[in-house]
Each structure stands twice: as C-alpha cells, then as structure tokens.
N, C-alpha and C positions, 0 to 999 in steps of 0.2 A: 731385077732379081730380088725376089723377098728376104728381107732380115732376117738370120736365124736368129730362134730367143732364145736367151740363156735364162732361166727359168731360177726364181731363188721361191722355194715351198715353207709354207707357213699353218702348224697342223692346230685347231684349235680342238684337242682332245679330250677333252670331258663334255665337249658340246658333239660332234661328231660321234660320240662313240654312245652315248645312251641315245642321241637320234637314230643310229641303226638299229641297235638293240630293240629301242621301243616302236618302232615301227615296220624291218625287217626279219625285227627277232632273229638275229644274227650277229657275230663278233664283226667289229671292224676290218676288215685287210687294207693294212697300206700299203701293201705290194701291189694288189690292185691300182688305189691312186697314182702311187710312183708311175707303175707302166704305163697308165694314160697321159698322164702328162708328158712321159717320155716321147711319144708320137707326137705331140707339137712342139716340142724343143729340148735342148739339153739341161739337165738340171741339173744348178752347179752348188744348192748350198741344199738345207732342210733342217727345218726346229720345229717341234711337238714342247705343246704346253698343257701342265697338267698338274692333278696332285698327285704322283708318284707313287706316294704311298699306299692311295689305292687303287692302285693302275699297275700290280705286279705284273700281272700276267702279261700286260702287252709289250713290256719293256724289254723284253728279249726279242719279241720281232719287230720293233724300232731297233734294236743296236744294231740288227743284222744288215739293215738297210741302211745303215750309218746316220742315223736321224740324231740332230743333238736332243736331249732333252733339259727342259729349262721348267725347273718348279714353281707351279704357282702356288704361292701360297694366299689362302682364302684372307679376306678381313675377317676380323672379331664379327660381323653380323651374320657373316655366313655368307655373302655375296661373294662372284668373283668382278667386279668392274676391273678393281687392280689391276688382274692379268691379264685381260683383257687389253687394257692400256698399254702393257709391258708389251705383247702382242704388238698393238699399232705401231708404237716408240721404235722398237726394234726391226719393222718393217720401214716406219719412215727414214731412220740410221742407214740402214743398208742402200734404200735409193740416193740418198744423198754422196753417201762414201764410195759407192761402188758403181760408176758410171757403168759398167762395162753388162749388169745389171739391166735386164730391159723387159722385164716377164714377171710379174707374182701370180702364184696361185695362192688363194686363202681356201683352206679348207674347214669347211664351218657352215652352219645353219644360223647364225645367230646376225640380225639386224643390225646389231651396235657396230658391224662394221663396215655399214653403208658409206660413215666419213673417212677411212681409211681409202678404201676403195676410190671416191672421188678424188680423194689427193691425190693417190698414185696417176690418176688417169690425167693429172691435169699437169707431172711430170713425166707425160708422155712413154710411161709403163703399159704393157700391156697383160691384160688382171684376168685370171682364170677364177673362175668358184665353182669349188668341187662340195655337192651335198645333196643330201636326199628332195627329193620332190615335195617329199608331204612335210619336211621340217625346215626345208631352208626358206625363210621370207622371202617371197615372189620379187619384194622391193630389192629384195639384193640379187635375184636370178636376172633382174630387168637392167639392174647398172653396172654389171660387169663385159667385158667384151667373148666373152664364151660363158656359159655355164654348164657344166657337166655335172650331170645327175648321178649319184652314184647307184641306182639301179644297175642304170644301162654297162655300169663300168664293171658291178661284176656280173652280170650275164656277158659281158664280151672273154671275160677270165676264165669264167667255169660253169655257165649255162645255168648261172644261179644255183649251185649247188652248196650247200652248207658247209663250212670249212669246220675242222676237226676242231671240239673245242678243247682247251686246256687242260690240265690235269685236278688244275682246282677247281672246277669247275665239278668235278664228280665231289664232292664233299657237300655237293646240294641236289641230290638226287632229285629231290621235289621240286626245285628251281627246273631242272632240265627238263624233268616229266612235263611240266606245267606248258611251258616254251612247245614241248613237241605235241602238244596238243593242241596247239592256234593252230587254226586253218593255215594252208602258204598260198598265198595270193598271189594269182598269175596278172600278169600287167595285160590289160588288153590292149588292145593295138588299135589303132585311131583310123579313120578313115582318112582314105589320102584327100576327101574333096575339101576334109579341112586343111591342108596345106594352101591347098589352092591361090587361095588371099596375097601370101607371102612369097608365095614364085610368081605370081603375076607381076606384085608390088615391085620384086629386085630385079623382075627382068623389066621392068621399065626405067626401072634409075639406070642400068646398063645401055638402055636404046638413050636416054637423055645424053650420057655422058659419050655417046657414041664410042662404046667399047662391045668388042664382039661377045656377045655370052658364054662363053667355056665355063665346061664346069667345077675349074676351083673358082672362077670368081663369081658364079652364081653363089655357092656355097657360103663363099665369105660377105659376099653382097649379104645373102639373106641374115647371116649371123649381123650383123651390121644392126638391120633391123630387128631384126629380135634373137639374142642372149640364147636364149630357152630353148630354139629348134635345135631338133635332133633328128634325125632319119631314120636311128631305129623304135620311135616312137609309132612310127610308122609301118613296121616291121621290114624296114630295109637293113641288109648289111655293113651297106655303107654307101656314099651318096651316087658315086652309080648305077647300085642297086636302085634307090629313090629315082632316079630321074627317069630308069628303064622304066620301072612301075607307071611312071606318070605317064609315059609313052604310051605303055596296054592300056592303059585307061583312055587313053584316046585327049589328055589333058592338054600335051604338047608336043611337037614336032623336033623331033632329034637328027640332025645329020652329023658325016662324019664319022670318022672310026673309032673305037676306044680308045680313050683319052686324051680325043681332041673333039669328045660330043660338043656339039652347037645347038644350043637349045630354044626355043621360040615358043611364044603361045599358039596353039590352034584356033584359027578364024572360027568363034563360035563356040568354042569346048568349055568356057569357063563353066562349073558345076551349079546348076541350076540352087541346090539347098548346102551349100558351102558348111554348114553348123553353125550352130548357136556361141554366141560369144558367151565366155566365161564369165561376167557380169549377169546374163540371163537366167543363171542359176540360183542367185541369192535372193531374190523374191519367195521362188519356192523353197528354200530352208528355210528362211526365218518364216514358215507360215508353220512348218515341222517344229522350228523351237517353240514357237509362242503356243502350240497345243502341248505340248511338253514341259512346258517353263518351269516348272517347281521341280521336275526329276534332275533337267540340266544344269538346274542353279545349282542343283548340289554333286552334280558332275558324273557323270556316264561314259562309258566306252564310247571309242568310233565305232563299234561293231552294231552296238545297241540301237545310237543312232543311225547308222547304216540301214538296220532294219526297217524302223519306223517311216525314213524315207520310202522305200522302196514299198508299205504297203499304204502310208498314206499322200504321197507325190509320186505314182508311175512315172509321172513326164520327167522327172527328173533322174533323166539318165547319164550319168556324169558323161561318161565318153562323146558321146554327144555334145559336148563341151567343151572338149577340149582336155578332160583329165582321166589318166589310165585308171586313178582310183578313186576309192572316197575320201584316200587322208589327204590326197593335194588338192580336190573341193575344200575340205577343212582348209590347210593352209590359206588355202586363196581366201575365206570367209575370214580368218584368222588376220588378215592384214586391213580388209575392210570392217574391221570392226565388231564382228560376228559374235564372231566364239573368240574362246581362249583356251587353247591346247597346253595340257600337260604332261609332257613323256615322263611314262613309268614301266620303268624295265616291267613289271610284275603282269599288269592292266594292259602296257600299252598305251596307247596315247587315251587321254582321259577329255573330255570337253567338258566345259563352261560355257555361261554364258557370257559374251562381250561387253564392252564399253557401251555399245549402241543398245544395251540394255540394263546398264549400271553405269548411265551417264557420272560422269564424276562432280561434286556436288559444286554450283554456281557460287565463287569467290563472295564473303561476307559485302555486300553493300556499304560504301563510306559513309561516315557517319558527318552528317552535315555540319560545317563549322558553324561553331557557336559565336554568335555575335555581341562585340561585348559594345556598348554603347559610350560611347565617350562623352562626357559632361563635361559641358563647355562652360568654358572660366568668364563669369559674369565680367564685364565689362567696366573698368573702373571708369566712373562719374568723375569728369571734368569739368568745375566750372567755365560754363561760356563756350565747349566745345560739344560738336553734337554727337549721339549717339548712334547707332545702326538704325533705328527707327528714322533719324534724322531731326529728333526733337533735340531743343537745348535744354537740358537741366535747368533746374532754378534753385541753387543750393538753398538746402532748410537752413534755421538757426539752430545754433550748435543749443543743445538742452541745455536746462539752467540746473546749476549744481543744487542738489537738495541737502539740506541744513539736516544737519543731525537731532533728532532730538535731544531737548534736555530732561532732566530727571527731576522727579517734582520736587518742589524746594520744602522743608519742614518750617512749621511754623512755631516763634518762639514759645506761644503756650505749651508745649507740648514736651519741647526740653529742656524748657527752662523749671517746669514740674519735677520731672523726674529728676533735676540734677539736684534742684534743692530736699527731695524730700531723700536722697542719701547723702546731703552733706546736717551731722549735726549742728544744733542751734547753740549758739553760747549765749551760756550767762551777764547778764547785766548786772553789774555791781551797783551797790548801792552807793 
C-alpha cells in the first residue's frame, strides 16, 4: 500500500507572483496550487514569504486559505538572499521536528533552491515544485520528484480563463489596458512520438524488475525518470487518456479493463522521427543572437526575439523540441548559459545576452615571487684549517703600526731673534 503524504507547502511569493504576471500576464491563484497538491496528499501546514507591504492585494486570498504569512524583509542592497534562507531554515526545522512530515512542495521558479531540495530528498522527503515552465530553472524541474507546471494547473481550474482582478488594480487603467493588449498564448500540444523515448525507457525498467506494467506504476516509473512529464502536455486529460492515445497511434498494446490497463510496446511501433532533443535547439538561436548582438545586449522582448527566430531560423520550431513555447526555449538557453531573462510585469520577460557571451573576466595572474638572494657569510680564515676551496691559508703578517708624524722642529735662529729683539737692552754702567 503506498504512503499517504502529508504535505507541508512553502510559497516563495514575490518570486512566483511576478513570474506569472510577466509571462502569463495574470494574477497568481493559490487556490489553484492548493487543489493540486490536494490530489497527491493531504496538506497539513502552509507559509507564503513575502514583502507584505507590497503584496496587499493577495493577502486576503492567502488568509482565506489559511496560509501563514512570514515577512521578508529585503537587506539594505536590495537583494532578497535573507529570505530566502529564512525559507530553507524553516523548511529544514520542520523536517527535522516533525517526523510525521514526509512531502514539501516548494513553490518557486528560483535555482537558489536546488540545495534545499537535495537535503530534503536525502531525508527521505518527498519534494514537489510547483512553477511556470518558462521561469522555473529546468535544474530545478530536473531534481525534484514531481514538478507541476503551473500552466497546466490552471487550465485544469478554469480553462485558462483570467481570474477577476482586484479592485486596485482599476487605479491603473493603463497598466490593465496594456496587459489586455499582449496576445494570450495558446500552449501547443506536443506530439505524442515525443513521448515515445520515455514510455519505452519505464516500461523497460518495469520488464527488468519483473513487475507487471499497470498504469499507475507506469506513470510513477516515468516521473521517476523525468520530473517534467506531464500528459497534458500532450493533450491528454489524464494518464489514461495518454496511454488510450498512445494505443490509436498504434505506439502500444493495451489489455485489460479500465484501470487495470497492462501496457506493452508494440513489436515495431517505436516512431520512426521521435523529435529533436532540447539541446538541438541552441545552435540555431545563438546563430539568431550573434546576428542581433548589439540589440540583445541591450535587451529585447521574448516576442521580438520570437519573431526574428521564426524569419531568420524556420527550422526552429520549438514544439519540435520538446517546448509548448518560446519562453521555456528561453529558459532552457537561460540555464545553458545563453541568455539571461528578466521578468517585467510591464515588457514581460526581457532578454540578454548570457555568460557564454560575457564570459566573466579571467582571475588576475599571481604575481611571481620575488627572489630575494641570500649572501653568504664569508668564511672565517683559520690558521692551518682548510677552507671550502680545500686550500690552507697562510696567515699574512699582522701590518706594522705607522708612526705618527712629527711636527717640524723650529730652529733656534729664528726664535731666538724675535725674542731678543722684544726684550729691551740694558745699560752698561761705567
């Protein structure tokens, strides 16, 4: 019997809520979230981190839904790492203190919580991430044990339909105008022969571990192997819609009633042009950037670039690839070093250009140590003992003391004149 999970939700809201906005151009719904998650287990806690302050509007449908909220407060530079950390901190607290505890969902677009994620997974939690396609890093869609796209979550809500916005929200006439003028972008639906790979792959590790194929543990096989599958990417409703599908296609062999399908491959059917792997795309955009280089350095819409692809790279047709649009192409280039995406409510996601084209500059070279040379302390000369040379001295004679001169001596003509000629003569008496 599977583990039910008790589910503890952890909302990273300022990252979450301008990633919808600038790429769905639409308000957040955590009602949405919530029910999704609801469907794989019971949720027993939930905390939204945020700045508050300017976060009025949503804080009424967080109270409704009993979400705590916990304020982040920004550092002086304007960064939020802090809360970030407050985030992890309070998520690792909770596994520790609360055995009973065996499920996170993180809800977030943001990389920095790749090491979180890994901890929890390696105390035996099992880690949902809830977030957009075109803004949550692939690296984190790849290392969680489910990831839910928050597309697909609310097309299952309300057919994608635009939730009523706020009332402050009318105080910016021109903000709304603007919004309701972006195109709305229909997610295309992927060819099932790219699934192909991946139901092959999990119903082999099923034939290895000699387990009969049913279809929840196809399903869970596949997530196994990759995070990211979904089935309504596929335009299924849900995975026995998917596996029907795969059936009309003639993919694989289904017996058994509903839901106790036994699924197989068919002798022969694997799909001759499966799709082009995700990696195969990024040749042809950086050939799009480097003819555009000076517009993208100073940063462009997805839309703009969108266009350019499409009249100067035909062949690059994302779906073909594996992505319903162009902004999860971006992401994906976005993690390989590509571009660098920046969500703006106003724009929408904005591009730059990547690291792989503003390498970061090569560490200053050490400066080679100066050599200081040591002089060597001359060798005191020992009579009759030899030196390094291996000669014997032959001590000199010590110098002979030099005499002072003396001072030339006067001669007595000379003072014997002068004395007499100032001493008076005396008289000779008669």
């Amino acid at each position: 019997m599977e583990q039910k999970l008790k589910i503890a939700v952890f909302i990273d809201f300022d990252n979450i809520e301008i990633g919808v906005k600038s790429t769905l151009h639409r308000e957040f719904d955590v009602a949405a979230v919530l029910d999704s998650l609801k469907e794989r287990g019971e949720i027993v806690t939930k905390f939204a981190y945020a700045n508050w302050g300017r976060q009025e509007s949503a804080t009424r449908a967080l109270s409704e839904h009993a979400v705590q909220m916990v304020q982040r407060d920004p550092s002086p530079r304007g960064d939020k790492n802090g809360a970030d950390i407050n985030l992890a901190l309070d998520a690792l607290e909770m596994a520790f203190t609360h055995d009973h505890i065996n499920a996170f969902a993180i809800v977030s677009g943001d990389s920095d919580f790749i090491a979180l994620v890994n901890k929890l997974k390696q105390y035996d939690k099992r880690i949902f991430v809830v977030g957009g396609r075109a803004f949550t890093s692939t690296i984190l869609q790849k290392n969680c044990h489910e990831f839910i796209a928050y597309e697909t979550v609310i097309e299952d809500r309300g057919g994608g339909r635009r939730p009523e916005r706020p009332e402050r929200e009318e105080r910016h006439p021109e903000r709304q105008q603007a919004q309701q003028q972006k195109p709305a972008h229909k997610r295309v639906v992927l060819d099932l022969a790219q699934a192909m790979p991946l139901v092959e792959r999990a119903l082999g590790v099923l034939e290895r571990r000699e387990v009969r194929p049913q279809l929840g543990l196809l399903k869970s096989t596949m997530l196994q192997l990759d995070s990211t599958f979904n089935e309504k990417a596929y335009g299924a409703n849900s995975f026995t819609d998917f596996v029907e599908k795969l059936q009309k296609a003639d993919f694989v062999e289904v017996t058994g009633g509903e839901g106790r399908y036994m699924i197989r491959m068919k002798g022969g059917a694997a799909p001759e042009k499966p799709g082009a792997k995700p990696e195969e795309a990024i040749p042809l955009l950086r050939d799009v950037l480097e003819t555009h280089r000076m517009d993208v350095d100073n940063g462009v819409t997805a839309e703009e670039l969108a266009e350019w692809v499409r009249e100067e790279q035909p062949k690059l047709d994302w779906p073909q690839y594996g992505f319903q649009e162009f902004s999860e192409l971006l992401n994906y280039a976005q993690d390989k070093g590509l571009v660098r995406i920046q969500a703006d409510e106003e724009r929408g996601l904005t591009v730059y250009l990547g690291a792989e084209f503003h390498p970061p500059a090569p560490p200053p070279e050490p400066e080679p140590p100066i050599e200081i040379e040591e002089e060597e302390e001359e060798q005191p000369l020992v009579p009759g003992q030899p030196t390094a040379t291996g000669e014997i001295p032959i001590p000199e004679p010590p110098p002979k003391p030099q005499r002072r001169p003396r001072a030339p001596r006067k001669t007595a003509g000379e003072g014997g004149q002068k004395k007499r000629a100032a001493r008076p003569r005396k008289k000779q008496s008669v």
